[in-house]
C-alpha atoms as a printed R data frame, in Angstrom:
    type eleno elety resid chain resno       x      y      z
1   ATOM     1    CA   UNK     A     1 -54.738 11.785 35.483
2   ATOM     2    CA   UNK     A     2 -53.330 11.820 39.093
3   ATOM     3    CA   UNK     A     3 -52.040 14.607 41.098
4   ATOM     4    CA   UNK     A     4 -53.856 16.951 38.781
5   ATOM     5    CA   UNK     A     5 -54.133 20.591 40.409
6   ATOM     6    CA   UNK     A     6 -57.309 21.603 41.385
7   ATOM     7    CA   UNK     A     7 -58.152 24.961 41.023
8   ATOM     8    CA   UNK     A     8 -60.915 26.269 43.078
9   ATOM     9    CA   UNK     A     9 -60.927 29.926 41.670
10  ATOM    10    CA   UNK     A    10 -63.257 28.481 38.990
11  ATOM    11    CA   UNK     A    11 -66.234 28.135 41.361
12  ATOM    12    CA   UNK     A    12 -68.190 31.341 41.840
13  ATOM    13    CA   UNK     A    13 -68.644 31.784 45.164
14  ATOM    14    CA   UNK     A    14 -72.404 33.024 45.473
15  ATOM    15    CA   UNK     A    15 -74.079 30.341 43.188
16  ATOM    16    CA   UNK     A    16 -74.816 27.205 44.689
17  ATOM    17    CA   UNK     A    17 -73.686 23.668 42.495
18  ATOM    18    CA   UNK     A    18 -75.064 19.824 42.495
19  ATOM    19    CA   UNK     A    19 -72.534 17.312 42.769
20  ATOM    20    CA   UNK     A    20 -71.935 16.785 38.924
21  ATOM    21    CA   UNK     A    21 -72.187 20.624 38.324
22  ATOM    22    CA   UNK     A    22 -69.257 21.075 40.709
23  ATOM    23    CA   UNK     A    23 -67.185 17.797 39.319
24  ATOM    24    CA   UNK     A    24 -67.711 18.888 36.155
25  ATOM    25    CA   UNK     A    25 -66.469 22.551 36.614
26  ATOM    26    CA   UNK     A    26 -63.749 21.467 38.769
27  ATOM    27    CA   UNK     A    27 -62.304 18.719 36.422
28  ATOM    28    CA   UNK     A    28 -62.983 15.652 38.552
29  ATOM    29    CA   UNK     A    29 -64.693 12.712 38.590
30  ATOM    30    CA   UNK     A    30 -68.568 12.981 40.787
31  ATOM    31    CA   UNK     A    31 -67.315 10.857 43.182
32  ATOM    32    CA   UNK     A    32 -64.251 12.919 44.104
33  ATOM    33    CA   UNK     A    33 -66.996 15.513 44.909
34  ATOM    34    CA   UNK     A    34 -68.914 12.960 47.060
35  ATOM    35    CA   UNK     A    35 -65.727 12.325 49.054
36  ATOM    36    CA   UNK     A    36 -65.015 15.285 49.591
37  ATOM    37    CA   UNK     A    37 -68.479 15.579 51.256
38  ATOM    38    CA   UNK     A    38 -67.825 12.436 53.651
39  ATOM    39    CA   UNK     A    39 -64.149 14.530 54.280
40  ATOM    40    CA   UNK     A    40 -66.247 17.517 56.020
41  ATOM    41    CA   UNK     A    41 -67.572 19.310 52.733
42  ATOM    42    CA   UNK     A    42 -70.858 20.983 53.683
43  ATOM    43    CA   UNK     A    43 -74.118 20.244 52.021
44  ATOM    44    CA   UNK     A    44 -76.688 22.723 52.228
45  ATOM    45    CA   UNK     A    45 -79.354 20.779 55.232
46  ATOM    46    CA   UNK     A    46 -82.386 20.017 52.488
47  ATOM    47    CA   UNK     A    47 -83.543 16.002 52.349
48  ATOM    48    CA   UNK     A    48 -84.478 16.501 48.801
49  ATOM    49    CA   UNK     A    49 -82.378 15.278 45.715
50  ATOM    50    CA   UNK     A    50 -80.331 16.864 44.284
51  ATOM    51    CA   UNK     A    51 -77.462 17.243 46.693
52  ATOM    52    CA   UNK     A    52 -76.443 21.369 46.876
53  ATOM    53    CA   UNK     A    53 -73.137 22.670 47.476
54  ATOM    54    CA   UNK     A    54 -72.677 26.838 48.192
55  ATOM    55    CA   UNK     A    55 -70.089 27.990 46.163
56  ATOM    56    CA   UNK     A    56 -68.426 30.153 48.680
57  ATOM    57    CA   UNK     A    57 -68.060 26.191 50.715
58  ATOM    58    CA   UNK     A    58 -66.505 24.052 48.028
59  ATOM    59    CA   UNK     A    59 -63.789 26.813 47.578
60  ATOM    60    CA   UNK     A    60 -62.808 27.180 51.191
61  ATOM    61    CA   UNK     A    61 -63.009 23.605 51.678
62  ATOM    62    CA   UNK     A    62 -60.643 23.271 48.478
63  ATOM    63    CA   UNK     A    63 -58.404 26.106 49.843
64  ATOM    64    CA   UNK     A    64 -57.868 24.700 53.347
65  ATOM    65    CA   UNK     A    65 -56.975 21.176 51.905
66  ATOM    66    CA   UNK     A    66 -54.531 23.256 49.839
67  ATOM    67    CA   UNK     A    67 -52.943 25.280 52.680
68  ATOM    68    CA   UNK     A    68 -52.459 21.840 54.834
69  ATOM    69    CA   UNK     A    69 -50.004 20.153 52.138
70  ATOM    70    CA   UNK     A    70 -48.218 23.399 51.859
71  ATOM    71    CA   UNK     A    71 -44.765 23.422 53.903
72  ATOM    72    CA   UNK     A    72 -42.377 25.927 55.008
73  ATOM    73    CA   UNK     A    73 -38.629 25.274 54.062
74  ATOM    74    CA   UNK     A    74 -35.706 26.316 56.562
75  ATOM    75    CA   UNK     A    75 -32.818 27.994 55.977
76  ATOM    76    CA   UNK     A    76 -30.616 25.204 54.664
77  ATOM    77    CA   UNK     A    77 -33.674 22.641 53.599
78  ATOM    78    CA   UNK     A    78 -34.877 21.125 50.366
79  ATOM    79    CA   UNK     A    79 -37.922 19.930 49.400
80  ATOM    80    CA   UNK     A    80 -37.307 16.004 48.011
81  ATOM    81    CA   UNK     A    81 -39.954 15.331 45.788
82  ATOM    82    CA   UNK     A    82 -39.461 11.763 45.856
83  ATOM    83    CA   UNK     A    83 -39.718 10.962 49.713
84  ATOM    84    CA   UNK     A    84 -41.911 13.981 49.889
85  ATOM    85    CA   UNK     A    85 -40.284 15.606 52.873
86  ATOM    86    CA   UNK     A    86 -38.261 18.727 53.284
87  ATOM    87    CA   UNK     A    87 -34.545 17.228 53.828
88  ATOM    88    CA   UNK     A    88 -30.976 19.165 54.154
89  ATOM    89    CA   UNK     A    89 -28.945 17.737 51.514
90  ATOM    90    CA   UNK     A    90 -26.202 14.875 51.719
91  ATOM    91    CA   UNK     A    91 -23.381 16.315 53.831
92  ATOM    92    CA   UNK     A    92 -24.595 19.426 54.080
93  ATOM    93    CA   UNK     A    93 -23.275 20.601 50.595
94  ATOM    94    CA   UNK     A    94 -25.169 21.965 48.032
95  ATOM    95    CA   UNK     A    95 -24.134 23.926 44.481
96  ATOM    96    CA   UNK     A    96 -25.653 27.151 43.192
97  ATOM    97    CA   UNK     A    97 -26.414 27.103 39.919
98  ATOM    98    CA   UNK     A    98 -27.104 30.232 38.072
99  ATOM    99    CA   UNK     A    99 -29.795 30.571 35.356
100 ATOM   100    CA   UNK     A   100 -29.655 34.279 34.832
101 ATOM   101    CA   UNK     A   101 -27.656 36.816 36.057
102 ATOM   102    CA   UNK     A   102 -30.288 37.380 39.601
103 ATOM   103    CA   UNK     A   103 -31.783 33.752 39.608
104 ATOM   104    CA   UNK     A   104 -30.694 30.126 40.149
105 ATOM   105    CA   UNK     A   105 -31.138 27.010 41.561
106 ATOM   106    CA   UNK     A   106 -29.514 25.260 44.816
107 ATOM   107    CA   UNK     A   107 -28.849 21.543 43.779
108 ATOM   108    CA   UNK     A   108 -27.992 19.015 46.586
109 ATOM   109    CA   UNK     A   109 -28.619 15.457 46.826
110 ATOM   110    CA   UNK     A   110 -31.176 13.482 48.665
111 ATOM   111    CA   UNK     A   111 -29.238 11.797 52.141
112 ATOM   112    CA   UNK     A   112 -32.324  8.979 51.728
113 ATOM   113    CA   UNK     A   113 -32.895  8.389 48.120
114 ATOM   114    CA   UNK     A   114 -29.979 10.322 46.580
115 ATOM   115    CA   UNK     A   115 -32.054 12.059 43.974
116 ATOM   116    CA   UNK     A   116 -31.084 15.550 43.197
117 ATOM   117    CA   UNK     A   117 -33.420 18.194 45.189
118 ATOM   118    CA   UNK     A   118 -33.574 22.051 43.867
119 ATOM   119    CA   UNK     A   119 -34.291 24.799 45.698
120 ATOM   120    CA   UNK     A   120 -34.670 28.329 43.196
121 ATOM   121    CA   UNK     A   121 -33.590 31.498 44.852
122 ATOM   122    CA   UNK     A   122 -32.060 34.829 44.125
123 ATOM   123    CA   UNK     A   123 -28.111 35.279 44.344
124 ATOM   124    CA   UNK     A   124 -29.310 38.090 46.695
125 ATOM   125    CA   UNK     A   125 -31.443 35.525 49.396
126 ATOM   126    CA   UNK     A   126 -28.956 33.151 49.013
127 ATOM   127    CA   UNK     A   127 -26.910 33.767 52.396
128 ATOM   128    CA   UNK     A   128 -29.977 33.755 54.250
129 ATOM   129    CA   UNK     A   129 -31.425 30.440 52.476
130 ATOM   130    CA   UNK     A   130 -28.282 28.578 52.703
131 ATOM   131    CA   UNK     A   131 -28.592 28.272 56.509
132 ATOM   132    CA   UNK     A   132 -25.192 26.113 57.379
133 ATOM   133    CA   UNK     A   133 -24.992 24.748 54.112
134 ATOM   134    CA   UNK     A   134 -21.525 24.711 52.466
135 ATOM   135    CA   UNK     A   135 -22.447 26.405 49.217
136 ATOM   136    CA   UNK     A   136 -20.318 25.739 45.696
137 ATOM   137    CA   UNK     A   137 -21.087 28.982 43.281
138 ATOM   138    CA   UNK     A   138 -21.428 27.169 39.687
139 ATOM   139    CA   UNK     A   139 -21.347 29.099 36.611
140 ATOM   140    CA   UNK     A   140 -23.566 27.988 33.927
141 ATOM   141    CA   UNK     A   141 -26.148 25.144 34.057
142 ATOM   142    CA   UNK     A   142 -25.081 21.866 34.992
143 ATOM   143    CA   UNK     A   143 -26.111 18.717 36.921
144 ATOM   144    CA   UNK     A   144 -24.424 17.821 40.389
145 ATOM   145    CA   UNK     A   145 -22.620 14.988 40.043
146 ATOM   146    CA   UNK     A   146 -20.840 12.042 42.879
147 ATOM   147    CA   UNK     A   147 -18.608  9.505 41.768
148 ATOM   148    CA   UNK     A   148 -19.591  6.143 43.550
149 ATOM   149    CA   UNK     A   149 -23.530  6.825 42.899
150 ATOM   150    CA   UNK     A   150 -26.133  5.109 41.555
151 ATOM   151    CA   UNK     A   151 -26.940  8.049 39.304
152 ATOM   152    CA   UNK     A   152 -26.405  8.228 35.772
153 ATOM   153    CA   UNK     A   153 -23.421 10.195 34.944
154 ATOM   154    CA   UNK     A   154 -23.830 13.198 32.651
């Protein structure tokens, strides 16, 4: 199960946690804990067996990993989930797609890989989002299409 969330919320921060304690609570495999301890996870300083972990240092060790992958989109940037970078779309035109009356998504395609990237927003934010992006106000739900691509037609 790759790219499984971890959620660090579940360790309680004043107890302190072996190795397979912590795996197991944390739904991971032992040796993604032992990693983790090569990485810069701190051990409480004893020689003895079993290896200890303080609760309060698994969970900021698991937060700060967290807050590193984390980016911040600019105005007029999507997040492509294939190349795994934030990218402004193909020629700088994107559609607005509404889902409810407040909500929707901005649809625009991928200038590397052509997939379609979404960006969800509120008609309200959606000036300040857009950036420079030439934005086409769509109705109901529907799939951006371009005639010439390698993308399955709809």
């Amino acid at each position: 199960m790759a790219n499984r969330r971890i959620n660090s919320r579940r360790i309680k921060i004043h107890y302190s946690f072996t190795v397979e304690k912590a795996a197991e609570i944390l739904g991971v495999h032992k040796n993604s804990v032992r990693l983790w301890i090569k990485q810069g996870l701190p051990v409480v300083e004893d020689e003895r067996r079993p290896i200890l972990l303080q609760g309060q240092a698994i969970r900021a060790f698991l937060d700060n990993r967290k807050a590193k992958r984390k980016c911040r989109l600019s105005a007029g940037e999507f997040y492509c989930l294939k190349c795994r970078a934030p990218k402004s779309p193909a020629g700088r035109m994107a559609d607005y797609v509404a889902s409810t009356p407040e909500l929707g998504n901005l649809q625009g395609f991928c200038p590397d890989c052509e997939t379609i990237m979404n960006r969800r927003t509120s008609l309200a934010k959606l000036d300040r989002i857009k950036g420079d992006l030439e934005v086409m106000i769509c109705a109901g739900s529907s799939t951006p299409k371009r005639e010439g691509s390698p993308l399955p037609q709809l």
